[in-house]
N, C-alpha and C positions, 0 to 999 in steps of 0.2 A: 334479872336479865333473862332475855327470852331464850331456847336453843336456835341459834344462827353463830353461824361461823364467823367472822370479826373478818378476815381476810377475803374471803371467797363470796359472800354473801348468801352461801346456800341455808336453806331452812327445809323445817315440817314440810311435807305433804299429805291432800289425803285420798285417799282411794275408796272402792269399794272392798267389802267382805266376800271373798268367793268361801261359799257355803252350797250346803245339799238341800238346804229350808226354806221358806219361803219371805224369812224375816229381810229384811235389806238394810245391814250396816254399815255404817261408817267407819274404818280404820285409818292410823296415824302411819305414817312411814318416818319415821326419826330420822335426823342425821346423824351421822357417823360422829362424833364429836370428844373432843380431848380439852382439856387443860392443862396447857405449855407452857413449862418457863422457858425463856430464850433471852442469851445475851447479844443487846442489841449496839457492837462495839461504836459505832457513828457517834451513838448519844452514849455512850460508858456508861448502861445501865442495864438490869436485868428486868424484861416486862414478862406479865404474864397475860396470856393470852386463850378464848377460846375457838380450836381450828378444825375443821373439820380435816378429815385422810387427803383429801384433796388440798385443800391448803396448803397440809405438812409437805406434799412434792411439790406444789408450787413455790413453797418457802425455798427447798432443795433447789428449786432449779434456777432460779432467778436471786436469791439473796434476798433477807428479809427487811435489808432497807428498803427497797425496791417494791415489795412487796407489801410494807406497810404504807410505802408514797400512791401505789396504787387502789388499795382499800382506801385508803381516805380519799381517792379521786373522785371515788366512788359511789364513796357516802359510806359503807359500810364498816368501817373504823372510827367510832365516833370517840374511846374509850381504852385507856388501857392501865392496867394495873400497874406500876414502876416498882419494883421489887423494893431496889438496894439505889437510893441515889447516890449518886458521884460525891465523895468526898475529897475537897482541894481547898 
């Protein structure tokens, strides 16, 4: 799996190399990124997730049902790891 954020959709970028030379390179700009366990009580299960810093406040500030209904609106939650499922 690629580094992109599962919630947020952000990804790689790439820029130029600011240098004193006269070569011209390519560099990567990374996202910020984590792997989160979080319980997701709706569905009584633990997922795990990769989010970038951004994400994690939007998690915060909206609730991650919410949060995961909108990544998938999105297209960008195609996937998610379930920890512990529900035993009944």
């Amino acid at each position: 799996m690629s580094r992109v954020c599962q919630i947020t959709g952000k990804r790689a970028i790439s820029g130029n190399n600011v240098s004193h030379s006269n070569h011209r390179t390519r560099r990567q700009f990374d996202v910020n990124l984590f792997t989160k366990k979080f319980y997701w009580p709706e569905e009584d299960c633990w997922i795990r997730l990769k989010v970038s810093a951004t994400g994690l406040r939007l998690i915060n500030r909206i609730g991650l049902n919410e949060a995961i209904k909108r990544a998938v609106e999105k297209g960008y939650l195609t996937e998610a790891t379930i920890l512990e499922a529900p035993t009944k």
